[in-house]
N, C-alpha and C positions, 0 to 999 in steps of 0.2 A: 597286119599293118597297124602302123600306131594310129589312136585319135586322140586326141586331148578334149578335156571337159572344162564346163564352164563352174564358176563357184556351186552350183545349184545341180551340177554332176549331170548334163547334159551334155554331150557330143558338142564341140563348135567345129571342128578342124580336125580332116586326116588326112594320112597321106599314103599313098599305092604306088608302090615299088613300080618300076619299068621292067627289073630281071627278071619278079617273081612270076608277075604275067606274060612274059614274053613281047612288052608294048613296045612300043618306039621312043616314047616317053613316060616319065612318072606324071602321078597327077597330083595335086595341093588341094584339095576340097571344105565344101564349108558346110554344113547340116541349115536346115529352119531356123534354128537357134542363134547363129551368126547374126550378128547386127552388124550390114552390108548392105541393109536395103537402099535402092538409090532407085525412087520413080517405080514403075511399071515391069520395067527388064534390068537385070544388071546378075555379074558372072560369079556362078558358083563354084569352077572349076579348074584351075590355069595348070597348064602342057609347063612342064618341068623337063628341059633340056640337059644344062648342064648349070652347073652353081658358080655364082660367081657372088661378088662384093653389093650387085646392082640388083641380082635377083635377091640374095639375102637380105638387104635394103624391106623390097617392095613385099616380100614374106614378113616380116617383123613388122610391117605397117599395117597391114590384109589382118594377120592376126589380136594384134593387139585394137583395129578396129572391131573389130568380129567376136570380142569378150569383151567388149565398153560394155 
């Protein structure tokens, strides 16, 4: 499954196919490393349906937060 790295060659972001595992959906993840933190709780991991204009959007925001 691909992950990408941060400048400092750290894991920030991967991603888990839905076919490979047999899941319902794929998943978008974010390691320690992501800068994401927001308070006490906030989400490491968003359920990947289907791609559209709105999820690529909010992918490309998540990421490019999460390597500031």
């Amino acid at each position: 499954m691909p992950a990408y790295v941060n400048e400092d060659g750290k894991v920030v972001v991967f991603f888990q196919d839905s076919g490979k595992f047999n899941y319902r959906y794929s998943t978008l993840g974010f390691q320690d490393t992501a800068n994401l933190d927001d308070g006490d709780l906030w989400p490491v991991a968003y359920a990947l349906q289907k791609w559209s204009p709105a999820v690529e959007k909010k992918v490309v925001e998540l990421v490019q937060a999460a390597v500031s």
